[in-house]
PDBQT receptor file of N, H, CA, C and O in Angstrom, charges set to zero:
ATOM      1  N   UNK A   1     -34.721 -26.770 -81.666  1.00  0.00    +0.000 N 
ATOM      2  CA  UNK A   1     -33.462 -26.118 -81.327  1.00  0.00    +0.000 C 
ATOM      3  C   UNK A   1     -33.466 -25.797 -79.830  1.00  0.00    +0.000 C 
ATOM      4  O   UNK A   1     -34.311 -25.040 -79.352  1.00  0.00    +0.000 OA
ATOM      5  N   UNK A   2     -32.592 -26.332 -79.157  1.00  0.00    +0.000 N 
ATOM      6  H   UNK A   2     -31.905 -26.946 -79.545  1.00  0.00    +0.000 HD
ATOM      7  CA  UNK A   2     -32.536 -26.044 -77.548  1.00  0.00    +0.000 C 
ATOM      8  C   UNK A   2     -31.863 -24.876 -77.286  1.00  0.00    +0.000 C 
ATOM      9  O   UNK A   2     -30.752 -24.447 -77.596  1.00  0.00    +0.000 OA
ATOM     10  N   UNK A   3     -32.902 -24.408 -76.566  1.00  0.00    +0.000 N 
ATOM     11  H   UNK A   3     -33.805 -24.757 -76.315  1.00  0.00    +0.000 HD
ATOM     12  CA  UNK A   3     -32.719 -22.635 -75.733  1.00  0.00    +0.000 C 
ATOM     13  C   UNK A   3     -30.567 -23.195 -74.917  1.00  0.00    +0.000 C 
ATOM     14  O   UNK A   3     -30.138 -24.274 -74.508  1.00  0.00    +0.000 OA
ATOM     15  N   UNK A   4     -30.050 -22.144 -75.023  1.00  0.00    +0.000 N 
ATOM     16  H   UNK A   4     -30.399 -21.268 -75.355  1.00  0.00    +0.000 HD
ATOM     17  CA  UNK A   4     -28.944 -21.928 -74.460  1.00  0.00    +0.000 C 
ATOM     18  C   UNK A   4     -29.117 -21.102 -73.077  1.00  0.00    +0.000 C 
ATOM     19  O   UNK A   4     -29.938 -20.185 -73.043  1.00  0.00    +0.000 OA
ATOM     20  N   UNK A   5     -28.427 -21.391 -72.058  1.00  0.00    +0.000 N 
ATOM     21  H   UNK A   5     -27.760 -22.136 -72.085  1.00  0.00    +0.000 HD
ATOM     22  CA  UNK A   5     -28.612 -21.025 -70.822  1.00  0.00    +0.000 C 
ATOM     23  C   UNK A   5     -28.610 -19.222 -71.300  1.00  0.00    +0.000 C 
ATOM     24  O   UNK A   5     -29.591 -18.628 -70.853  1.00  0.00    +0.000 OA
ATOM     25  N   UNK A   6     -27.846 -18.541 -71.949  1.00  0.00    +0.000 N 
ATOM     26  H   UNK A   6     -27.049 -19.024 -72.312  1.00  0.00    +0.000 HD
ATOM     27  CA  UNK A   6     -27.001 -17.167 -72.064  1.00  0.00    +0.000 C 
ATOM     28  C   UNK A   6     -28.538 -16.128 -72.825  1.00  0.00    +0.000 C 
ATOM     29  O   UNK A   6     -28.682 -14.908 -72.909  1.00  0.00    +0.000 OA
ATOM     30  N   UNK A   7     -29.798 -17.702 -73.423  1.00  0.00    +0.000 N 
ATOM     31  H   UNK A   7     -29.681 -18.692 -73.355  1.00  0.00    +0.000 HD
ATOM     32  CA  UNK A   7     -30.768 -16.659 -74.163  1.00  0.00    +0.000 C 
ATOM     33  C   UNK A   7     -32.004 -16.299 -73.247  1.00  0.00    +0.000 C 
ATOM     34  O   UNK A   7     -33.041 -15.691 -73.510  1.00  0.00    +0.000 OA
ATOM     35  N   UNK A   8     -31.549 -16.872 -72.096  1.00  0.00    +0.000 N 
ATOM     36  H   UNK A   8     -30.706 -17.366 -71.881  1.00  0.00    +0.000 HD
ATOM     37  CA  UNK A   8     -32.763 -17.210 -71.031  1.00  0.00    +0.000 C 
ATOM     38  C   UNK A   8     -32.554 -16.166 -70.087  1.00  0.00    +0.000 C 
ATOM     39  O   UNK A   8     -31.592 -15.986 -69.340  1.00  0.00    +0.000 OA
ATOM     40  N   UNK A   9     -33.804 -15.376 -70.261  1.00  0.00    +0.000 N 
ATOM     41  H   UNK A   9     -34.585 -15.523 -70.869  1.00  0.00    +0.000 HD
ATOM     42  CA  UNK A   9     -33.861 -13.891 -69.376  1.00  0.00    +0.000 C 
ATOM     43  C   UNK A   9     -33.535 -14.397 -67.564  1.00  0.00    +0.000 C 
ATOM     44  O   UNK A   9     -34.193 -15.149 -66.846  1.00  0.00    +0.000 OA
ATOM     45  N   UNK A  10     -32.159 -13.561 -67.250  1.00  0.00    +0.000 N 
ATOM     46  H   UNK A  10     -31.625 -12.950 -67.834  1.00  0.00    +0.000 HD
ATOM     47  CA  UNK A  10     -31.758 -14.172 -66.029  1.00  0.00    +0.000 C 
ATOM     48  C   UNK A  10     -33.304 -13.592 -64.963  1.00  0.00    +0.000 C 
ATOM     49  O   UNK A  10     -33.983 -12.570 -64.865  1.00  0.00    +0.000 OA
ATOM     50  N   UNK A  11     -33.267 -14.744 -64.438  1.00  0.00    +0.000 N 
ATOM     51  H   UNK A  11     -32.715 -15.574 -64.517  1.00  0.00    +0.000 HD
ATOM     52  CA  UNK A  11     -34.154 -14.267 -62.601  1.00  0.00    +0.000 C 
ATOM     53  C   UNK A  11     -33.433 -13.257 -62.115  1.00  0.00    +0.000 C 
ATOM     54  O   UNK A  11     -32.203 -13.237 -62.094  1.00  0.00    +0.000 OA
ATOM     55  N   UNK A  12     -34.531 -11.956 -61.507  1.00  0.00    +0.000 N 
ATOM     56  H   UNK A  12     -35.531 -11.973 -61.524  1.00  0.00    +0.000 HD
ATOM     57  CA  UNK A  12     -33.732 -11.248 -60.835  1.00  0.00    +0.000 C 
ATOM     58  C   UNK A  12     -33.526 -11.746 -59.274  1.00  0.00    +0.000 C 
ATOM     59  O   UNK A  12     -34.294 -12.323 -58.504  1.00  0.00    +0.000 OA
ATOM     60  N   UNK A  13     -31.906 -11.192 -59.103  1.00  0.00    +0.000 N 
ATOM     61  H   UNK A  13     -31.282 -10.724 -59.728  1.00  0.00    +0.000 HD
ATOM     62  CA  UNK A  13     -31.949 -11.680 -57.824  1.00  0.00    +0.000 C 
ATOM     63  C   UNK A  13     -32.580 -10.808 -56.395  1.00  0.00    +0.000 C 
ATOM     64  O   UNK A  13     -32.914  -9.626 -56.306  1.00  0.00    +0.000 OA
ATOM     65  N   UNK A  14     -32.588 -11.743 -55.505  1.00  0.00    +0.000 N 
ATOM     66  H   UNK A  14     -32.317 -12.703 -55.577  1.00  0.00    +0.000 HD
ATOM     67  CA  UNK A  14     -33.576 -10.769 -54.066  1.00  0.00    +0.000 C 
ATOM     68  C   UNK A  14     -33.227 -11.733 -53.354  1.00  0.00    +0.000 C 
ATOM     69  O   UNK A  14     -33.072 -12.901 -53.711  1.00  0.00    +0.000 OA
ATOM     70  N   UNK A  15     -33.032 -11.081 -51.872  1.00  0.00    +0.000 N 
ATOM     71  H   UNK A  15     -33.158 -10.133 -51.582  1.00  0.00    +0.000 HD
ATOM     72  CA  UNK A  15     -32.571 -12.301 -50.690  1.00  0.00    +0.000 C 
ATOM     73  C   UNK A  15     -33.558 -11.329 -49.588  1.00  0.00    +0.000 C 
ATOM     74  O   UNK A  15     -33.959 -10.172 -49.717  1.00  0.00    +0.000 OA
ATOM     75  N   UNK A  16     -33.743 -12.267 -48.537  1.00  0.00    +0.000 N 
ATOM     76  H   UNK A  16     -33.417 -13.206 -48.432  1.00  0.00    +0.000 HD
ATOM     77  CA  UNK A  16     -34.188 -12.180 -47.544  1.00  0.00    +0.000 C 
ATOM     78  C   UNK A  16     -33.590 -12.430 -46.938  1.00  0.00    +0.000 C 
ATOM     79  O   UNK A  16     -32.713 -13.289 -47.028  1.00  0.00    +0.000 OA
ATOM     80  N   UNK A  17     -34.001 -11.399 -45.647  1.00  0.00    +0.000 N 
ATOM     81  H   UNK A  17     -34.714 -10.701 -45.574  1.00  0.00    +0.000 HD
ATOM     82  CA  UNK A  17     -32.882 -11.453 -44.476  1.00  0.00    +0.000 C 
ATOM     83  C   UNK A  17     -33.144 -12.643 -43.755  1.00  0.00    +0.000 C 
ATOM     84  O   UNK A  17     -34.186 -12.635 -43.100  1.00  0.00    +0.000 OA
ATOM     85  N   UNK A  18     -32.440 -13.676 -43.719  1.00  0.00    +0.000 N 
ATOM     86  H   UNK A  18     -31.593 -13.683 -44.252  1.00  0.00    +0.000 HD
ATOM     87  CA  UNK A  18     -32.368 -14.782 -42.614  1.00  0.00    +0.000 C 
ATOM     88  C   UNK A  18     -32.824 -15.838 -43.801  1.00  0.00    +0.000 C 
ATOM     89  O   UNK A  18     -33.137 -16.991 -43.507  1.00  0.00    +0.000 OA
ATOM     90  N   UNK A  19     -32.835 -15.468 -44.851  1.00  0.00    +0.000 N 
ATOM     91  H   UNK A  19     -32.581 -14.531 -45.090  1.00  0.00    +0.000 HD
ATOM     92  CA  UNK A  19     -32.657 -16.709 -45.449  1.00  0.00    +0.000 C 
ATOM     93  C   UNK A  19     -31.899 -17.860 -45.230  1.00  0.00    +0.000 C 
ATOM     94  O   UNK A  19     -30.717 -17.600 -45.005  1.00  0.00    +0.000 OA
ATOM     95  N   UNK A  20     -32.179 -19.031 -45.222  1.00  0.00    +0.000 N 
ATOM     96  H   UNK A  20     -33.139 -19.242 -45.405  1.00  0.00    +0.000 HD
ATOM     97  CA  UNK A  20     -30.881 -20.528 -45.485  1.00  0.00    +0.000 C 
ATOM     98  C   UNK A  20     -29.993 -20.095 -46.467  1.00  0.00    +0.000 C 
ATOM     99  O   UNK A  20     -30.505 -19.941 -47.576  1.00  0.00    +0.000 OA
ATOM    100  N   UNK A  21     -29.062 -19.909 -46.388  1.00  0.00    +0.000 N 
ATOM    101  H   UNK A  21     -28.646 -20.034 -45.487  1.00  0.00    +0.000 HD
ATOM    102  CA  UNK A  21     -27.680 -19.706 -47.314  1.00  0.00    +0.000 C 
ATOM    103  C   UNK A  21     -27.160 -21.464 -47.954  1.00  0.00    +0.000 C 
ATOM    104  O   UNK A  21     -26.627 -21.657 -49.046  1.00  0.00    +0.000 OA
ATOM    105  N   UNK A  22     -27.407 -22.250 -47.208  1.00  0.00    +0.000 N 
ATOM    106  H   UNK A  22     -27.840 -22.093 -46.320  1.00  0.00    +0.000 HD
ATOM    107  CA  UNK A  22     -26.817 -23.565 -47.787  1.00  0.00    +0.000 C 
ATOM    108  C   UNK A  22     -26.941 -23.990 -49.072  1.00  0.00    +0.000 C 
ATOM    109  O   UNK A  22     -25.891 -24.533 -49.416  1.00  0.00    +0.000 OA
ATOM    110  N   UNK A  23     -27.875 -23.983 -50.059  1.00  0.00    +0.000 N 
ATOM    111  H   UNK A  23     -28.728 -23.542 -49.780  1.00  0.00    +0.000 HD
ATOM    112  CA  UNK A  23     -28.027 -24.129 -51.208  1.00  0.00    +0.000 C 
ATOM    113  C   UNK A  23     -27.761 -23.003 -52.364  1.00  0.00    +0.000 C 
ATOM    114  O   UNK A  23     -28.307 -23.018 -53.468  1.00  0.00    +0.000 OA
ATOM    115  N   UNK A  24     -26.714 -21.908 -51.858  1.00  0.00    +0.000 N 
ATOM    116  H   UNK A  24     -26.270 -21.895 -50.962  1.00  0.00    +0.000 HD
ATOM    117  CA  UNK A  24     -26.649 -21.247 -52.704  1.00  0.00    +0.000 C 
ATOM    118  C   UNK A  24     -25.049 -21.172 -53.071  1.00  0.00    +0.000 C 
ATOM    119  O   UNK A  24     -24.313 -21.063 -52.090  1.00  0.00    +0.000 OA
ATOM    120  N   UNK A  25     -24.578 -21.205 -54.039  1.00  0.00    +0.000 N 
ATOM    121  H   UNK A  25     -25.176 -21.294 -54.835  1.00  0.00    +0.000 HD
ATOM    122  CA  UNK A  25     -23.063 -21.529 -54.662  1.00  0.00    +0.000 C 
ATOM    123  C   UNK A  25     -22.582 -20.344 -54.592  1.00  0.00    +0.000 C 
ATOM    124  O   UNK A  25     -23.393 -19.429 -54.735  1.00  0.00    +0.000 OA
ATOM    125  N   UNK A  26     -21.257 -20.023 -54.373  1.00  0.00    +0.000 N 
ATOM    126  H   UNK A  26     -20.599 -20.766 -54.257  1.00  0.00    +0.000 HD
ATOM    127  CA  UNK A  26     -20.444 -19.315 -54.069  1.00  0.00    +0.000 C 
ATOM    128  C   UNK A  26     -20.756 -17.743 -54.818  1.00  0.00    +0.000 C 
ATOM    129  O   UNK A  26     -20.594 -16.609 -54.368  1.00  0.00    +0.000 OA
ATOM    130  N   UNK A  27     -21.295 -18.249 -56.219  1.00  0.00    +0.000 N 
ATOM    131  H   UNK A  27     -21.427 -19.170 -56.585  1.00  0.00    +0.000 HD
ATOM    132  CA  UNK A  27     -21.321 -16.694 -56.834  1.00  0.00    +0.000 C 
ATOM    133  C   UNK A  27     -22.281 -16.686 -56.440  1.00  0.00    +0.000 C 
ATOM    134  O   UNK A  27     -21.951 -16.100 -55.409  1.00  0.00    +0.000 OA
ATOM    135  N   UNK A  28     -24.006 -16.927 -56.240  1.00  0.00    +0.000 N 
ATOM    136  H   UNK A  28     -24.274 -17.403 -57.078  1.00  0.00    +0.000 HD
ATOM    137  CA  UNK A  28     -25.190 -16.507 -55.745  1.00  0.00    +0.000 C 
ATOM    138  C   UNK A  28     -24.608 -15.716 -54.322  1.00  0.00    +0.000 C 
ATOM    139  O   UNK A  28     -25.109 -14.693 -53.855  1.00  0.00    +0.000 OA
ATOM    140  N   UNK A  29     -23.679 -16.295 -53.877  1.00  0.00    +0.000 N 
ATOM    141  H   UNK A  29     -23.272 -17.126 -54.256  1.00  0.00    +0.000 HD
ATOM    142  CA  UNK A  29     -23.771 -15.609 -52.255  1.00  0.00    +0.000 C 
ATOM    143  C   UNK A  29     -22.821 -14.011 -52.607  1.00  0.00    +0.000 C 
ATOM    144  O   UNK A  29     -22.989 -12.908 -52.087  1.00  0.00    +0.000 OA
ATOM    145  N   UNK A  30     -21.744 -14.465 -53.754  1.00  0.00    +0.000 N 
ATOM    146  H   UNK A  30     -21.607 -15.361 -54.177  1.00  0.00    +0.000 HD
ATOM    147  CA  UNK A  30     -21.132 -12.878 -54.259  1.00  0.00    +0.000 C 
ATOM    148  C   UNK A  30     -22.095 -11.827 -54.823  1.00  0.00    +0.000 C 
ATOM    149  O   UNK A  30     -21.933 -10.627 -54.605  1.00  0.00    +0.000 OA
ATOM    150  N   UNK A  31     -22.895 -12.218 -55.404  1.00  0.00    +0.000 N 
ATOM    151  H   UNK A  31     -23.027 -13.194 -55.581  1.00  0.00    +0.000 HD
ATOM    152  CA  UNK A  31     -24.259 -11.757 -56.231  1.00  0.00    +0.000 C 
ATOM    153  C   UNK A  31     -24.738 -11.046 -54.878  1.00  0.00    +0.000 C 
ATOM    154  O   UNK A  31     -24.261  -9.977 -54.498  1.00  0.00    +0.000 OA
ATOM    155  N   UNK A  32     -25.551 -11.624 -54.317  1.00  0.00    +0.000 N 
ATOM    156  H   UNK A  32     -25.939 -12.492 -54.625  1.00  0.00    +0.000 HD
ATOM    157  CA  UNK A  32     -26.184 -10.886 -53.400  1.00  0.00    +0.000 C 
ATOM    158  C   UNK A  32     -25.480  -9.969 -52.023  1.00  0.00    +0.000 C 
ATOM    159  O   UNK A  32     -25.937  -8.979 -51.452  1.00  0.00    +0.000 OA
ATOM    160  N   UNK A  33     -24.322 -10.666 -51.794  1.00  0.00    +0.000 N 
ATOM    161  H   UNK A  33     -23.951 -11.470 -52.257  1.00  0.00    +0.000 HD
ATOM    162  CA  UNK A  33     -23.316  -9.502 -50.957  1.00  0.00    +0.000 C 
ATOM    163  C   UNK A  33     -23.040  -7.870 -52.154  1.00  0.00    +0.000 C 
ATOM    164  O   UNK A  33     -22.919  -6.713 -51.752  1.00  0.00    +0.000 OA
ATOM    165  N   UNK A  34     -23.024  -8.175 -53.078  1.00  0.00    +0.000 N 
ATOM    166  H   UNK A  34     -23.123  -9.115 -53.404  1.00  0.00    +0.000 HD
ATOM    167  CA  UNK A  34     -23.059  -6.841 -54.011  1.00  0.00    +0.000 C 
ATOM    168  C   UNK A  34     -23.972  -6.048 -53.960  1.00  0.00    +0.000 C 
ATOM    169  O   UNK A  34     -23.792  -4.832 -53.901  1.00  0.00    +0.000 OA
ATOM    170  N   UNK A  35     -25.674  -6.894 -53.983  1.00  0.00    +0.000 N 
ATOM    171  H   UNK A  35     -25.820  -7.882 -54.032  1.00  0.00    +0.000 HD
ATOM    172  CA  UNK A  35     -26.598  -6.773 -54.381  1.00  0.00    +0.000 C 
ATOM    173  C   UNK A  35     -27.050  -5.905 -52.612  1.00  0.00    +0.000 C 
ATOM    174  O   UNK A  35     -27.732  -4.924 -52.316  1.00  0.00    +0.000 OA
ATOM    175  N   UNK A  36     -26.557  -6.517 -52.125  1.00  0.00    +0.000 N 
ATOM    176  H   UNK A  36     -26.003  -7.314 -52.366  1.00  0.00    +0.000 HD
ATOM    177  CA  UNK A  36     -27.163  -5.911 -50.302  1.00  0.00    +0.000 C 
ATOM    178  C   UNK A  36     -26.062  -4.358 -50.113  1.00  0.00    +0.000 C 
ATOM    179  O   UNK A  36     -26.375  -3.253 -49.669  1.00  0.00    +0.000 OA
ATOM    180  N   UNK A  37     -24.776  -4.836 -50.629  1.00  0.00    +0.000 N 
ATOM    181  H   UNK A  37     -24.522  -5.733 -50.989  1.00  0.00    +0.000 HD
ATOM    182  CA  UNK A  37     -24.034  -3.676 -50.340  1.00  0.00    +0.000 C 
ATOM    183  C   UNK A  37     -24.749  -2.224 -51.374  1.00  0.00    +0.000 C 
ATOM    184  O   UNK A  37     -24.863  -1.155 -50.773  1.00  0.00    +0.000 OA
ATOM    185  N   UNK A  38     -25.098  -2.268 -52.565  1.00  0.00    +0.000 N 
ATOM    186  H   UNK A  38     -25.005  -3.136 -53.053  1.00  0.00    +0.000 HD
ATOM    187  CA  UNK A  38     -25.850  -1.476 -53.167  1.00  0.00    +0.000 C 
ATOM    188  C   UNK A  38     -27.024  -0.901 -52.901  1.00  0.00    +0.000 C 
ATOM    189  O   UNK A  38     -27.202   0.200 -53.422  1.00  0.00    +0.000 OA
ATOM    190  N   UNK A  39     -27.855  -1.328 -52.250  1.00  0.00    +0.000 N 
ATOM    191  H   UNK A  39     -27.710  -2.223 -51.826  1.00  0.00    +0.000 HD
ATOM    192  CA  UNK A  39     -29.080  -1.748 -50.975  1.00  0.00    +0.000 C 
ATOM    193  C   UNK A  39     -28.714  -0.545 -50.314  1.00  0.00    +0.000 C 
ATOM    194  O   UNK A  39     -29.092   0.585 -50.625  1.00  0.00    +0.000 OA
ATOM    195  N   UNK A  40     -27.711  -0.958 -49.085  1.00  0.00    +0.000 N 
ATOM    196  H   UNK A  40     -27.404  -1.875 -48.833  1.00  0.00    +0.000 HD
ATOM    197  CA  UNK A  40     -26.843  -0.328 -48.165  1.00  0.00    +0.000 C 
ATOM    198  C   UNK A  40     -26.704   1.168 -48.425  1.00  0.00    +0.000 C 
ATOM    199  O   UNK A  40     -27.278   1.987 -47.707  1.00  0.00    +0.000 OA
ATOM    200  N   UNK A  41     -25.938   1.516 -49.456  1.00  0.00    +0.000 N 
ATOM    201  H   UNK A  41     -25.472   0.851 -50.039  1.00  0.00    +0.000 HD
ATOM    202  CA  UNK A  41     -25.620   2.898 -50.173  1.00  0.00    +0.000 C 
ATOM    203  C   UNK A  41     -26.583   3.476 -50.604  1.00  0.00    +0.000 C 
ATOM    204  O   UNK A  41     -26.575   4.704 -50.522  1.00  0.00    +0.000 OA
ATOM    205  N   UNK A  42     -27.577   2.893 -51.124  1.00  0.00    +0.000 N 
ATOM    206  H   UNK A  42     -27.583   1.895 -51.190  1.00  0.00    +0.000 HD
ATOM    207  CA  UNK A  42     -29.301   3.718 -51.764  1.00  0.00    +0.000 C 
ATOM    208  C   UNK A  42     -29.645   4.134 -50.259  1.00  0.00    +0.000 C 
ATOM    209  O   UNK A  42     -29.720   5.342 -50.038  1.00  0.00    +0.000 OA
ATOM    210  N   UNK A  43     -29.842   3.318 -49.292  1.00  0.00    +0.000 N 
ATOM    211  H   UNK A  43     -29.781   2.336 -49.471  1.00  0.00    +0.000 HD
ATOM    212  CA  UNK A  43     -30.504   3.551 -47.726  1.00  0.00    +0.000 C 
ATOM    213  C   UNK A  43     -29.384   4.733 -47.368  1.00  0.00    +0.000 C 
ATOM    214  O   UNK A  43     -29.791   5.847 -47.035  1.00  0.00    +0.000 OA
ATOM    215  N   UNK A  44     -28.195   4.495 -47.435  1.00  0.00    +0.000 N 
ATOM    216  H   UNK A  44     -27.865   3.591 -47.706  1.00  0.00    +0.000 HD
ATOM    217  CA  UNK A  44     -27.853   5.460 -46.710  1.00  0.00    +0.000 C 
ATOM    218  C   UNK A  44     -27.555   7.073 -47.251  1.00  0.00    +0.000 C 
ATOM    219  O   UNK A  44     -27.275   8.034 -46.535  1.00  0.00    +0.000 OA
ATOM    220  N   UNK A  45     -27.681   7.055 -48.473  1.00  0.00    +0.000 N 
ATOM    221  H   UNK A  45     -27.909   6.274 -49.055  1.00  0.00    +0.000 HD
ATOM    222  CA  UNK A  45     -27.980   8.096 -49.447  1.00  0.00    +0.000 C 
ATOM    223  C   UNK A  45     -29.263   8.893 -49.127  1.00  0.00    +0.000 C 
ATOM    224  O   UNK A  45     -29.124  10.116 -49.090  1.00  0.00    +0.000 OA
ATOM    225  N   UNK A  46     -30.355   8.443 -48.917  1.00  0.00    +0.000 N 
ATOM    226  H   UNK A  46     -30.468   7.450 -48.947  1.00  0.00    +0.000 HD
ATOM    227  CA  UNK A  46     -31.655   8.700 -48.675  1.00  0.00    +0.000 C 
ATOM    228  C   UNK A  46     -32.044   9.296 -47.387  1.00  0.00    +0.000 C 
ATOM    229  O   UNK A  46     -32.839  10.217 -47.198  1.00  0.00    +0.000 OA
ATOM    230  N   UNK A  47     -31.081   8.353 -46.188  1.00  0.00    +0.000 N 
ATOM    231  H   UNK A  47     -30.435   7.605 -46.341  1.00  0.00    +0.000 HD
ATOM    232  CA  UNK A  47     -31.104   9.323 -45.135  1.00  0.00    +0.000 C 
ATOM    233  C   UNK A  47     -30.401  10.544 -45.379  1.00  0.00    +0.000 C 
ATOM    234  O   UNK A  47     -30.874  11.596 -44.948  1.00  0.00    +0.000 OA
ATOM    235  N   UNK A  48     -29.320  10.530 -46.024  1.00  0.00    +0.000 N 
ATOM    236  H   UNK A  48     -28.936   9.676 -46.374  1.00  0.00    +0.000 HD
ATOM    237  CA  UNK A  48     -28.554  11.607 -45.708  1.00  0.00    +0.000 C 
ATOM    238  C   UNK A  48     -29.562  12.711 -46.438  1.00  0.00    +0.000 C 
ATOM    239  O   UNK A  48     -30.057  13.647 -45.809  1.00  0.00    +0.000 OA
ATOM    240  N   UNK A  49     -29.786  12.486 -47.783  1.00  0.00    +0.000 N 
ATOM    241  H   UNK A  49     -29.384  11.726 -48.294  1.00  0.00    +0.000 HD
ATOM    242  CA  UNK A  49     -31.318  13.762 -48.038  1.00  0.00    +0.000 C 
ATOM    243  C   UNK A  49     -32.338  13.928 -47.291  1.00  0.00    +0.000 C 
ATOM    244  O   UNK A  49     -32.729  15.089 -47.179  1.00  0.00    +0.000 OA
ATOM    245  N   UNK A  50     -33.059  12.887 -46.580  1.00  0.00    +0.000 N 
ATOM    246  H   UNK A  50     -32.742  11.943 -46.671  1.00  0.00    +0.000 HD
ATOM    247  CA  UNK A  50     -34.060  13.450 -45.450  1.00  0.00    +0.000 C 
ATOM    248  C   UNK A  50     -33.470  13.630 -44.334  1.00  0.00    +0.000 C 
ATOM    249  O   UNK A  50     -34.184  13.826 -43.351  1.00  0.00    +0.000 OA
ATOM    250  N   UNK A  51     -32.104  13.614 -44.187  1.00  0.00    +0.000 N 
ATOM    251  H   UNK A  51     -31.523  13.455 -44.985  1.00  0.00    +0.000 HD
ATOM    252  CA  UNK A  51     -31.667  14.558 -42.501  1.00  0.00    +0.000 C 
ATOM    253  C   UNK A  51     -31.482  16.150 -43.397  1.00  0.00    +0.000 C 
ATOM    254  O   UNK A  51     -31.636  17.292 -42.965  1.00  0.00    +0.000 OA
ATOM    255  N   UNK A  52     -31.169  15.762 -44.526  1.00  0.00    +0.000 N 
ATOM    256  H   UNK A  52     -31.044  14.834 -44.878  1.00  0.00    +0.000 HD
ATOM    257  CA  UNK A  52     -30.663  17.468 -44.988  1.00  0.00    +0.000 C 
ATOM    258  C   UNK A  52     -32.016  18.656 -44.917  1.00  0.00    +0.000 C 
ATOM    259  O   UNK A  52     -32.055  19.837 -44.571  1.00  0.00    +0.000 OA
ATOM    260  N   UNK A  53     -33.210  17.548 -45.501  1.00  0.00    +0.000 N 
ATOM    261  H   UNK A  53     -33.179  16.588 -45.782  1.00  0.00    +0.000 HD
ATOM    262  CA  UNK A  53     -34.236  18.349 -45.582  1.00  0.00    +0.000 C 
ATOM    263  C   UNK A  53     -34.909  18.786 -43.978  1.00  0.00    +0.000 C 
ATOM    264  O   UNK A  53     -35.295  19.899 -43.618  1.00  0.00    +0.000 OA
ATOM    265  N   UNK A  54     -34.894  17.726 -43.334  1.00  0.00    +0.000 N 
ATOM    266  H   UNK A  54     -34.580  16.822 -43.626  1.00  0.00    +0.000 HD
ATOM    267  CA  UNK A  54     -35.472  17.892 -41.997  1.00  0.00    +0.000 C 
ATOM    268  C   UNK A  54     -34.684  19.301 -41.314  1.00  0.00    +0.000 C 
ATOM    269  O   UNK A  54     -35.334  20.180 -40.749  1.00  0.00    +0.000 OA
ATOM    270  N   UNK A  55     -33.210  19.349 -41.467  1.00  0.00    +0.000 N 
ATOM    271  H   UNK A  55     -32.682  18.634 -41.926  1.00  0.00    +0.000 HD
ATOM    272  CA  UNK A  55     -31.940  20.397 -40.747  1.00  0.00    +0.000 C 
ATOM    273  C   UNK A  55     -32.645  21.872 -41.385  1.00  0.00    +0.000 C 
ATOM    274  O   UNK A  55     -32.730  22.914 -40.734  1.00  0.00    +0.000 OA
ATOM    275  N   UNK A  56     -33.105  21.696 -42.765  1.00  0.00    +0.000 N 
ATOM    276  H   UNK A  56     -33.035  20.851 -43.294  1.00  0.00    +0.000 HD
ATOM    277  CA  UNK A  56     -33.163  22.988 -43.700  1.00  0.00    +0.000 C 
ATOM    278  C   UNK A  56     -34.795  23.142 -42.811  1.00  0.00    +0.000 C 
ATOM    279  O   UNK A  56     -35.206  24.293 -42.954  1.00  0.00    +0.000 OA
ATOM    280  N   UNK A  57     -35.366  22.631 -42.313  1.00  0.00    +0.000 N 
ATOM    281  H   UNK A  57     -35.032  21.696 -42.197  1.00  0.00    +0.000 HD
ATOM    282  CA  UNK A  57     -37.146  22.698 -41.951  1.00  0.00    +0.000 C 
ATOM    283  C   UNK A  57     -36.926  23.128 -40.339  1.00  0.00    +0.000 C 
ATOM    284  O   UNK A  57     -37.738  23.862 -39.775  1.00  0.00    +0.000 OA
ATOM    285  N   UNK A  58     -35.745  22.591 -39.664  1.00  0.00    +0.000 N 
ATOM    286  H   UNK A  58     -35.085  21.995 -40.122  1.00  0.00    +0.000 HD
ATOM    287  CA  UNK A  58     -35.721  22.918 -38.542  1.00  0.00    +0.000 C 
ATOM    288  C   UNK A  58     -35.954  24.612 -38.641  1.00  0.00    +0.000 C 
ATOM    289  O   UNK A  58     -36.867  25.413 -38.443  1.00  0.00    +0.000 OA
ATOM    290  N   UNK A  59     -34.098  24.629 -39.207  1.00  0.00    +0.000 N 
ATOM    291  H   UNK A  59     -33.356  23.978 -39.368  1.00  0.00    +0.000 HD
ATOM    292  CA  UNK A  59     -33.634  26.013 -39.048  1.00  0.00    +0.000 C 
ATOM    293  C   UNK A  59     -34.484  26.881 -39.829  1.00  0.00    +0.000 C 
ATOM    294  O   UNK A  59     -34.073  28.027 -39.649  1.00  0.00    +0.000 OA
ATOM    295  N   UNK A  60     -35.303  26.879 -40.475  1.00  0.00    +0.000 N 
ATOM    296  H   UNK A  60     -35.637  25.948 -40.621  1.00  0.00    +0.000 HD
ATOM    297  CA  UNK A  60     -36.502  27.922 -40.543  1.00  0.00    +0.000 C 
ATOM    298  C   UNK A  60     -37.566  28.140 -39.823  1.00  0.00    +0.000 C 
ATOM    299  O   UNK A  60     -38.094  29.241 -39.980  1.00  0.00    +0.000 OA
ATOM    300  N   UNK A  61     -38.115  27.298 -38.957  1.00  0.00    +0.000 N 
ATOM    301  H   UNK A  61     -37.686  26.404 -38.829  1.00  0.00    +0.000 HD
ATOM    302  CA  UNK A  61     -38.822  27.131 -37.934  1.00  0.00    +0.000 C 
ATOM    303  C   UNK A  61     -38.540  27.668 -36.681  1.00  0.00    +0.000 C 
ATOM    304  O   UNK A  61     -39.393  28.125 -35.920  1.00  0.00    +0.000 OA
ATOM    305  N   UNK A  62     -36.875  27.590 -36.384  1.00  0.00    +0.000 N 
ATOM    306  H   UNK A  62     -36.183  27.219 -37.003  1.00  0.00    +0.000 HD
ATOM    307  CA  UNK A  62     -36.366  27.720 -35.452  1.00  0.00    +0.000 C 
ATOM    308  C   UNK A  62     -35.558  29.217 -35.138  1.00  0.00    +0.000 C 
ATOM    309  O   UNK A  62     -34.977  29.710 -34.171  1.00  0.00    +0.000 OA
ATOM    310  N   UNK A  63     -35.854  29.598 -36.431  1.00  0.00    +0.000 N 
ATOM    311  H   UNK A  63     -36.327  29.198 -37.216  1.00  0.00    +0.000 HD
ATOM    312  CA  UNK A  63     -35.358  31.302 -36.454  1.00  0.00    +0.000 C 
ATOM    313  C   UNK A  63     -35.993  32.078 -36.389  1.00  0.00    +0.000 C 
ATOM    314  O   UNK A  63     -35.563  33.231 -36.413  1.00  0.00    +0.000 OA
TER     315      UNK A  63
């Protein structure tokens, strides 16, 4: 009985920066513009808690 594409545990996806883009089809490149923009929002989430904590470490230090 032949495996169906839909039972086959998908690859997760991961790109590297400066990868060759040429061999990748239109949804791989939507896939990973999602996948980087989500990226994006975790990073910039993370700063915003270690500037909060660093501001809260100043101003006790600094009073």
């Amino acid at each position: 009985m032949p495996i169906e594409d839909d039972d086959r545990p998908r690859r997760k996806i991961t790109h590297d920066i400066g990868q060759d883009l040429s061999l990748l089809s239109v949804e791989e490149l939507a896939e990973r513009v999602t996948l980087l923009q989500s990226e994006i929002t975790r990073l910039e989430e993370a700063a915003t808690k270690k500037r909060a904590s660093r501001d809260a470490a100043n101003s006790v230090f600094k009073s």
